[in-house]
N, C-alpha and C positions, 0 to 999 in steps of 0.2 A: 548504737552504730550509726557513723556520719554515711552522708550522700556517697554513692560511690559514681567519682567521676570517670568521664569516658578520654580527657587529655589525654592523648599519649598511648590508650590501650588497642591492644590489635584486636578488630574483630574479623571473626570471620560469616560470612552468612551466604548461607547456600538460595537458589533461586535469584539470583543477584541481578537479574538482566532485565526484569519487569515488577511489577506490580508492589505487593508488599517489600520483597527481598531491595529491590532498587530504592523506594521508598525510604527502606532502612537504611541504607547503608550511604545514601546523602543525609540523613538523618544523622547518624553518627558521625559522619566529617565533620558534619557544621559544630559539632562539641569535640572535635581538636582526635579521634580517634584516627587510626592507620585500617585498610579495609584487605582484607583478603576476600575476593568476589568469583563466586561458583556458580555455574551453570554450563548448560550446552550451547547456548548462546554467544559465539565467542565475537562478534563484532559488537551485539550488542554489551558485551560486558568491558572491551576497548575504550568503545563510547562513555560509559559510567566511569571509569578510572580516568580517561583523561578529563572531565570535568571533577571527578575530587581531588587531582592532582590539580587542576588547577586554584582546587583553595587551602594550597599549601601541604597536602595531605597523602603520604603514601599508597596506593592498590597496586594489589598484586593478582593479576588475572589468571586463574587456571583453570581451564574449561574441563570439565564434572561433571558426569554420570553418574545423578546420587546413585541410581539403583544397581548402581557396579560396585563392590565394596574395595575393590583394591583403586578406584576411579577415588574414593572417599579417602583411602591412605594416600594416596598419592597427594589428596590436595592437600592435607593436614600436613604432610611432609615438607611440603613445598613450603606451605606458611612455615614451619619452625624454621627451615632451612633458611630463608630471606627475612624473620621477622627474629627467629631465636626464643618465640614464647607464641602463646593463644589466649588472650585473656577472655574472648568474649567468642560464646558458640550461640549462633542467630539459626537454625537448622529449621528451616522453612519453605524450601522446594518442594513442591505437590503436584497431582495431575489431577483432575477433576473425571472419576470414571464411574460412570453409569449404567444398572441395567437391574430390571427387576428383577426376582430373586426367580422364578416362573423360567425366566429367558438365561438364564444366569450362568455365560461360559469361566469355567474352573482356572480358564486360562487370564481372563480379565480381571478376576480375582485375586491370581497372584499377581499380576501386573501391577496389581492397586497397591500391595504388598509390601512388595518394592520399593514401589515409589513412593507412597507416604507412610510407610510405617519401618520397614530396614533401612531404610534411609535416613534416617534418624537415629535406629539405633548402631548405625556404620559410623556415622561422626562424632557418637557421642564415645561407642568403645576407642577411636582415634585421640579425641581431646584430651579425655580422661584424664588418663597419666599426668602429661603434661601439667594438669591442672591441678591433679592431686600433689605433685609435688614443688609446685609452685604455694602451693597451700592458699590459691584465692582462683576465683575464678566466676561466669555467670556461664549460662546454657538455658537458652529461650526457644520452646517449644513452639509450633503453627500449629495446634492440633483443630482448632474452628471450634464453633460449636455441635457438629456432625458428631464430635465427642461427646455430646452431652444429650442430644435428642437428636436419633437415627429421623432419616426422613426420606421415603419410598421418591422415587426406586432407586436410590446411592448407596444400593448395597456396597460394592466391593471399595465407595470412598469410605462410606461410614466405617465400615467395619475395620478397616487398617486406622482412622482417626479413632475409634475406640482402645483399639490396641495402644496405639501412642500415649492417647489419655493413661493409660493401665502403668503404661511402662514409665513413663514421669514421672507418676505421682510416687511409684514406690523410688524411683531414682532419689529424689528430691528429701525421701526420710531417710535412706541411705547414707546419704552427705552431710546428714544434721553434724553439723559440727568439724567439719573438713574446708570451709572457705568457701568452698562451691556451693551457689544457690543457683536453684532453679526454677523457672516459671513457666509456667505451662497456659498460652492464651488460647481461648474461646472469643473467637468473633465471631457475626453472621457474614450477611454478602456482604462481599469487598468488591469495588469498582474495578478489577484487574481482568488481563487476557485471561484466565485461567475460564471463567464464567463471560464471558464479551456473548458467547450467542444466548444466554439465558435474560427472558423478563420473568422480573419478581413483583411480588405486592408490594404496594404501599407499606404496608405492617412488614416487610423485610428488604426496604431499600438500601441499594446498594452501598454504602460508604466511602470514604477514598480512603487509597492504599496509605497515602499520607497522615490521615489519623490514626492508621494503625502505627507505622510508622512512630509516631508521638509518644502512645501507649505504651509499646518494647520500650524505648529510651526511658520513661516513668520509671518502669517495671524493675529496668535492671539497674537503675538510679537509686530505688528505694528497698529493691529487692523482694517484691514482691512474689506469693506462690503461684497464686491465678490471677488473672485477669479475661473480664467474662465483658465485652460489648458490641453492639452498642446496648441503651437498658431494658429494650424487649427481649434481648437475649438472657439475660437474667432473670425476667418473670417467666420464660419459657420452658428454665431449666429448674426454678422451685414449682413450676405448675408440673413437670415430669415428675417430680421427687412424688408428691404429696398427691398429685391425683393424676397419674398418666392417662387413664380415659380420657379424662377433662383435654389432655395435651394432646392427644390423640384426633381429640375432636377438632381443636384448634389445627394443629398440623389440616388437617381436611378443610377445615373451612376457608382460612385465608388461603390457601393454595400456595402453601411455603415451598412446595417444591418448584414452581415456576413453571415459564413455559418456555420451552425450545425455541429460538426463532427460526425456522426453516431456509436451509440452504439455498 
């Protein structure tokens, strides 16, 4: 199977007004793609379309409440309606929510829910169709690596990127053989608003939104299933498999969870 080029194909990607989600979606102008851009953010997501417009390149801005599902039909609507197709689902909007499990309200839980894990699966039951009877299609996953080793106290993120993880991967053997590939990435910190008041260790420095950015374009170029960075994310996630103590210990000693910087 050759490269699959991005000329010409609509994407859509949710989070679109900062960090990764913006990242991506100048990312895919610059390879000749048309953008459908989602978020709550609506001056900010103005702003990003009239600079991909300006490099010849269509956006369509329709401000999104992933954690609203009829917010999620409506934008998918909107894209078939103005583009007539959806080739590329980028579904990467998230909220960074935190609390030990001790402190842990039911309510912040499903909030987290919501937002990074129905959220996700709101746009993908939206594309779907679309894509299955298109008979081609990509669907690229933000699940972090929160999916791959929980880390105290981001119960209620972890545990909706867990679910994500879960829901993917079986999506993904579902489709064997239907057009539709998907990918499901694992990165650590990402240089984005989402974490802006958190410091990290050295051992889990923050990266830019724009090499993730880079990575999704890889990914749905070559069509990759995962994609796991930057490479301590990787020894992190075979030191979980093979000796979770061991990961356990690690999570504890470098102080992967970070620290708050005080208001």
């Amino acid at each position: 199977m050759g490269k699959y080029r991005l000329l010409d194909k609509i994407a859509v990607v949710t989070g679109a007004s900062s960090g990764i989600g913006r990242a991506t979606a100048l990312a895919f102008a610059e390879r000749g793609a048309h953008l459908v851009l989602a978020s709550r953010n609506t001056p900010a997501l103005e702003q990003l379309a009239a600079q991909i417009r300006s490099q010849g390149r269509q956006a369509l801005v329709v401000t999104t409440d992933v954690s609203q599902k009829e917010h999620v039909d409506h934008m998918v609507q909107e894209a078939m309606d103005h583009f007539s197709k959806v080739d590329i689902l980028v579904s990467n909007a998230g909220q960074y929510i935190r609390s030990p499990i001790v402190n842990l309200a039911i309510a912040d839980l499903e909030h987290s829910m919501a937002v990074n894990f129905y959220s996700h699966v709101y746009a993908v039951m939206a594309v779907l169709p679309h894509m299955l009877k298109q008979n081609t299609g990509r669907i690229v996953f933000n699940a972090t690596m929160d999916a791959k080793k929980g880390l105290p106290p981001d119960t209620p993120y972890v545990s909706a990127k867990f679910a994500l993880s879960g829901f993917s991967d079986v999506l993904r053997q579902e489709l064997r053989g239907s057009g539709v590939r998907v990918t499901s990435l694992y990165v650590g910190r990402v240089d984005t608003p989402l974490i802006e008041n958190l410091t990290v260790p050295w051992i889990s420095a923050k990266i830019p939104a724009e090499a993730v950015a880079r990575a999704i374009v890889r990914a749905i170029e070559r069509g990759s299933r995962e994609v796991f960075m930057p490479p301590q994310v990787i020894g992190l996630y075979y030191l979980n498999v093979f000796a979770p103590g061991l990961a356990d210990w690690a999570v504890r000693f470098f102080h992967l969870e970070g620290w708050e910087k005080e208001e």
